[in-house]
C-alpha positions as CSV (number, residue, x, y, z in Angstrom):
1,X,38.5,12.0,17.3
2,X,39.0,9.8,14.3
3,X,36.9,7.0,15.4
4,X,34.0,9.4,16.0
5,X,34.0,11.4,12.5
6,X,34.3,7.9,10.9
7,X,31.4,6.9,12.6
8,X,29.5,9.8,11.7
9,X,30.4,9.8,8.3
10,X,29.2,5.8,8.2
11,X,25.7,6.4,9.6
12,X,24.9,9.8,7.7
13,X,22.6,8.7,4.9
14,X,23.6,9.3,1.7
15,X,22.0,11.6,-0.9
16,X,20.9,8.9,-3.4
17,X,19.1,6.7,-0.2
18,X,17.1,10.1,0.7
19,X,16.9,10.5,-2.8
20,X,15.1,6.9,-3.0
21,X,12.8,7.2,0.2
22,X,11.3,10.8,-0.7
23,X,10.6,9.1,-4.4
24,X,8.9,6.0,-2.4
25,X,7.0,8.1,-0.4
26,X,5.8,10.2,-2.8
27,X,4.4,7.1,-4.6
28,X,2.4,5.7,-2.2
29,X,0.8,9.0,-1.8
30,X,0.0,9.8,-5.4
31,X,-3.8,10.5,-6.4
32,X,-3.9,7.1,-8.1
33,X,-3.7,5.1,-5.2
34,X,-5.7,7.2,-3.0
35,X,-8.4,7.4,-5.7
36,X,-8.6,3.9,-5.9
37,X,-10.2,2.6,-2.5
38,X,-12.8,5.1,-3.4
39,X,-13.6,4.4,-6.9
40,X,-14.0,0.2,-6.0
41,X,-16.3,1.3,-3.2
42,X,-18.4,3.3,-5.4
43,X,-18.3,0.8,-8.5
44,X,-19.4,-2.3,-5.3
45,X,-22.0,-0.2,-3.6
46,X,-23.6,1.0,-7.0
47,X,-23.4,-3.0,-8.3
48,X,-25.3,-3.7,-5.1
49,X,-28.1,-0.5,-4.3
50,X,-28.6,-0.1,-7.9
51,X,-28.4,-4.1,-9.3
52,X,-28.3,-6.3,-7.0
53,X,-30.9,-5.2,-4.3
54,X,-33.3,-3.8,-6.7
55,X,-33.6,-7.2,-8.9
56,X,-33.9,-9.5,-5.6
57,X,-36.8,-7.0,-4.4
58,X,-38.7,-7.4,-7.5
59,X,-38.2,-10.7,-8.3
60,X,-39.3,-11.6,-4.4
61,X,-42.3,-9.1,-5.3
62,X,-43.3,-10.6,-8.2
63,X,-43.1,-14.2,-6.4
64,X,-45.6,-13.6,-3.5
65,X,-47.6,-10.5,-4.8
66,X,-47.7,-11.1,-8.7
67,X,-51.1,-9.2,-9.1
68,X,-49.9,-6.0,-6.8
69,X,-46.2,-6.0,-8.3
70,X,-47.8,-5.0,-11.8
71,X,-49.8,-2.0,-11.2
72,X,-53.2,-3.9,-9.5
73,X,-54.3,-3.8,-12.9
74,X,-57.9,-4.1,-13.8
75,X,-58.6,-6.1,-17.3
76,X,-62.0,-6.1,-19.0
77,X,-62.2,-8.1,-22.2
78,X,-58.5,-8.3,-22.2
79,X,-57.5,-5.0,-21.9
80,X,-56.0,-3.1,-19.0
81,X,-59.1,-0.2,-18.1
82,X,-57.8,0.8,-15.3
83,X,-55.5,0.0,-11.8
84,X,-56.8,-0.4,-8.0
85,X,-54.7,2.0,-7.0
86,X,-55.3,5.0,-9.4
87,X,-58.5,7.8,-9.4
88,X,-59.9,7.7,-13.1
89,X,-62.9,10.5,-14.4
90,X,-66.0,9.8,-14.7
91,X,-68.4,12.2,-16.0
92,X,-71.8,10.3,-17.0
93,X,-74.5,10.9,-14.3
94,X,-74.7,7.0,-14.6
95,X,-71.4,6.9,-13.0
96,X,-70.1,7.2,-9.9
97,X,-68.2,10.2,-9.5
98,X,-64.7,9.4,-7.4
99,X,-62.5,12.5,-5.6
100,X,-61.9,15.7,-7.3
101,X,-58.2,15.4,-8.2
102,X,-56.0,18.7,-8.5
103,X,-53.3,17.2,-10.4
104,X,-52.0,19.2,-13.6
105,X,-51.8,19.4,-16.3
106,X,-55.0,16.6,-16.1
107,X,-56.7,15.2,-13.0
108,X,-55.6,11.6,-11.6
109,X,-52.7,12.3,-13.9
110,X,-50.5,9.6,-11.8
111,X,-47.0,10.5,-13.4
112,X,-47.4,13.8,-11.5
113,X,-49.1,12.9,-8.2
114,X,-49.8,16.2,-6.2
115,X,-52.4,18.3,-4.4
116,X,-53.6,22.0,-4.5
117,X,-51.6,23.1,-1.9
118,X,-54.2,25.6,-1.0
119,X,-54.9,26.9,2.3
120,X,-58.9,27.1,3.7
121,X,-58.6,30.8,3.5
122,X,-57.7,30.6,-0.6
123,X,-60.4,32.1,-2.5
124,X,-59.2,29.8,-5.4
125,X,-60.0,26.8,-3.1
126,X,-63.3,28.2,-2.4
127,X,-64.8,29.0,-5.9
128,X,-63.6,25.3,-6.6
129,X,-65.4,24.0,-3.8
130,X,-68.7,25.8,-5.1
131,X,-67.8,24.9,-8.9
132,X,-67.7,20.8,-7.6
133,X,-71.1,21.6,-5.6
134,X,-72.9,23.2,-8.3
135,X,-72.0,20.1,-10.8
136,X,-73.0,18.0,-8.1
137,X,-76.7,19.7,-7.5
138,X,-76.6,20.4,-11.7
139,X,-76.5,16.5,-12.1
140,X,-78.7,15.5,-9.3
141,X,-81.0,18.7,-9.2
142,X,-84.2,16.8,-6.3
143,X,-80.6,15.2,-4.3
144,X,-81.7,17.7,-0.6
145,X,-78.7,15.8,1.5
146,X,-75.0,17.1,2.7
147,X,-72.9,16.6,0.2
148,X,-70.1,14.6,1.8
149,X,-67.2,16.3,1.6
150,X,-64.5,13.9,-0.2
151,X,-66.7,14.8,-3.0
152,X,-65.5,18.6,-3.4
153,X,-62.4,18.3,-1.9
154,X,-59.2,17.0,-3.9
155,X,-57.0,14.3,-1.9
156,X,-53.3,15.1,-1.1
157,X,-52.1,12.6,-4.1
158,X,-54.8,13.7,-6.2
159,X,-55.1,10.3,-7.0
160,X,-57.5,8.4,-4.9
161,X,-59.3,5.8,-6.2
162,X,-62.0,5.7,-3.3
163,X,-64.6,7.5,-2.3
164,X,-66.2,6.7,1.3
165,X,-69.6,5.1,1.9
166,X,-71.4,8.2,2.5
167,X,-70.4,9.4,-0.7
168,X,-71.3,6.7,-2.7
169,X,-75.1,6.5,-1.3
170,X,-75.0,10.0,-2.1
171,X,-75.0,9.4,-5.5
172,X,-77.1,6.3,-5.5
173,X,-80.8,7.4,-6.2
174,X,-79.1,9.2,-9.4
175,X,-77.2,6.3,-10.8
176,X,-80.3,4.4,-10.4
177,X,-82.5,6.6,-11.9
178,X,-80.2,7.4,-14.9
179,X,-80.2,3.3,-15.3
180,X,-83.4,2.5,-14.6
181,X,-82.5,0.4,-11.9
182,X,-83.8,0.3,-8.2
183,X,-81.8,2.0,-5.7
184,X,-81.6,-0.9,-3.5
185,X,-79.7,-2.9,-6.1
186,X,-77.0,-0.1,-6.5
187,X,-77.1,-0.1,-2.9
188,X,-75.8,-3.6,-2.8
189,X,-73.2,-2.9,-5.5
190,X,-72.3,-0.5,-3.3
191,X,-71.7,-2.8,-0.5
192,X,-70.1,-5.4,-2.5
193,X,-67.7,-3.2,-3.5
194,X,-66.8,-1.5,0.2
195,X,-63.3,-2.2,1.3
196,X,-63.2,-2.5,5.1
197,X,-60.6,-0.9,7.3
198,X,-57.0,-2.3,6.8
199,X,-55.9,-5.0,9.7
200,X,-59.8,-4.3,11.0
201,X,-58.6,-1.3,12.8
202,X,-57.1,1.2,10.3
203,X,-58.6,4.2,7.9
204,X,-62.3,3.8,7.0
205,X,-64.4,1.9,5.0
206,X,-64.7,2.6,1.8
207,X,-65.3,2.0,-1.8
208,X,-63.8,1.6,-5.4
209,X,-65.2,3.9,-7.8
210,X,-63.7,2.2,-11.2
211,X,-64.4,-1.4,-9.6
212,X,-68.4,-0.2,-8.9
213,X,-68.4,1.5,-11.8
214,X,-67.4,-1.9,-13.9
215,X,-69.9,-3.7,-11.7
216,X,-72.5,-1.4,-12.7
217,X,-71.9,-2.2,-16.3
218,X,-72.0,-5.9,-15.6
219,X,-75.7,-5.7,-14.6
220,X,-77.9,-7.3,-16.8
221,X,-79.3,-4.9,-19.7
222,X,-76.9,-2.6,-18.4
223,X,-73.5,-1.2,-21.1
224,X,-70.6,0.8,-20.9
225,X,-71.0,3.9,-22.7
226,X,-67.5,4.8,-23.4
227,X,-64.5,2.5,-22.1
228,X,-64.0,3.7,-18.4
229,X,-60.5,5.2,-19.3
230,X,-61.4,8.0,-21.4
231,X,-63.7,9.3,-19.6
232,X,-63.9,12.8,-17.5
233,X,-65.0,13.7,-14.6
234,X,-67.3,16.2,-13.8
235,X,-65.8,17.9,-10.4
236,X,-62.3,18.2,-11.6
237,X,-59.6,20.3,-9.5
């Protein structure tokens, strides 16, 4: 009876060892070091999504495709007039006219890329539908052809910087008459400045507006009347 309350007495931990293990557990739990693993993952993946990745991107961007990593910008005497990429206005019937763009609060406005968002059925779609037609005919009053349609209708980006073939010989015979130029050398501008379909086989041909336009203004006796940049286009959104 003795040996066995001895023995139980002996293997009974005392109240400063529980004492010691509860304090030791409780450490190893505390916030601190549960916070920890999450705040070095965090502070790592930031370093490399936000750092890392984004500076080897560019810098691999600006290696192989210099001219495209920097806007596709478009110099003229210098100065930047416009980019490949972006719709600008044009309002002069010696101008091509490029897409109606339904951006706010300007069109081609390319820090706020956007559409209308209006349905077929809209009747706010439909009087600006007949608004772009009637500055259309207005400019080109003896012009009897269909008026292609990506010349009254805004793109989704409200950006586009093409307009397709059709709608560029469209607006041939008045370019050339506002120039004094014959149509069939606009007609080769045209064509000289028609971007096939991508890998032969994708989208449509089509053409520049701001690159034709700057060709136009290259023609002999031909000038720019106002820098291409500031100016507006007739059939806005």
């Amino acid at each position: 009876m003795t040996t066995t309350q001895s023995n139980s007495r002996s293997t009974s931990p005392s109240p400063s060892h529980s004492a010691s293990h509860s304090a030791s557990h409780s450490a190893s739990h505390s916030p601190l070091r549960m916070l920890r693993p999450a705040l070095v993952g965090f502070v790592l993946l930031s370093a490399v999504t936000g750092l890392l990745y984004p500076a080897i991107v560019t810098g691999v961007a600006k290696t192989m495709f210099p001219f495209q990593a920097e806007g596709s910008l478009i110099l003229q005497g210098g100065k930047v007039v416009g980019s490949e990429l972006i719709g600008q206005n044009f309002s002069s019937p010696r101008y091509f006219w490029g897409r109606p763009s339904a951006t706010a609060p300007m069109a081609n406005n390319a820090t706020g890329s956007s559409g209308s968002n209006q349905g077929p059925t809209n009747p706010a779609l439909v009087d600006a539908v007949k608004g772009r037609l009637q500055a259309l005919k207005a400019a080109d009053p003896g012009n009897t052809a269909p008026v292609p349609v990506d010349l009254v209708s805004a793109s989704a980006s409200g950006l586009d910087p093409h307009i397709s073939m059709a709608a560029a010989r469209y607006q041939a015979a008045r370019v050339a008459r506002e120039r004094g130029l014959p149509v069939e050398a606009v007609q080769r501008l045209i064509q000289a400045n028609t971007e096939a379909r991508d890998l032969a086989v994708l989208g449509e041909p089509r053409v520049n507006v701001l690159k034709l336009n700057l060709a136009l203004d290259k023609v002999p006796g031909q000038q720019a009347e106002v820098p291409p940049a500031a100016s507006a286009s007739a059939p806005s959104a």
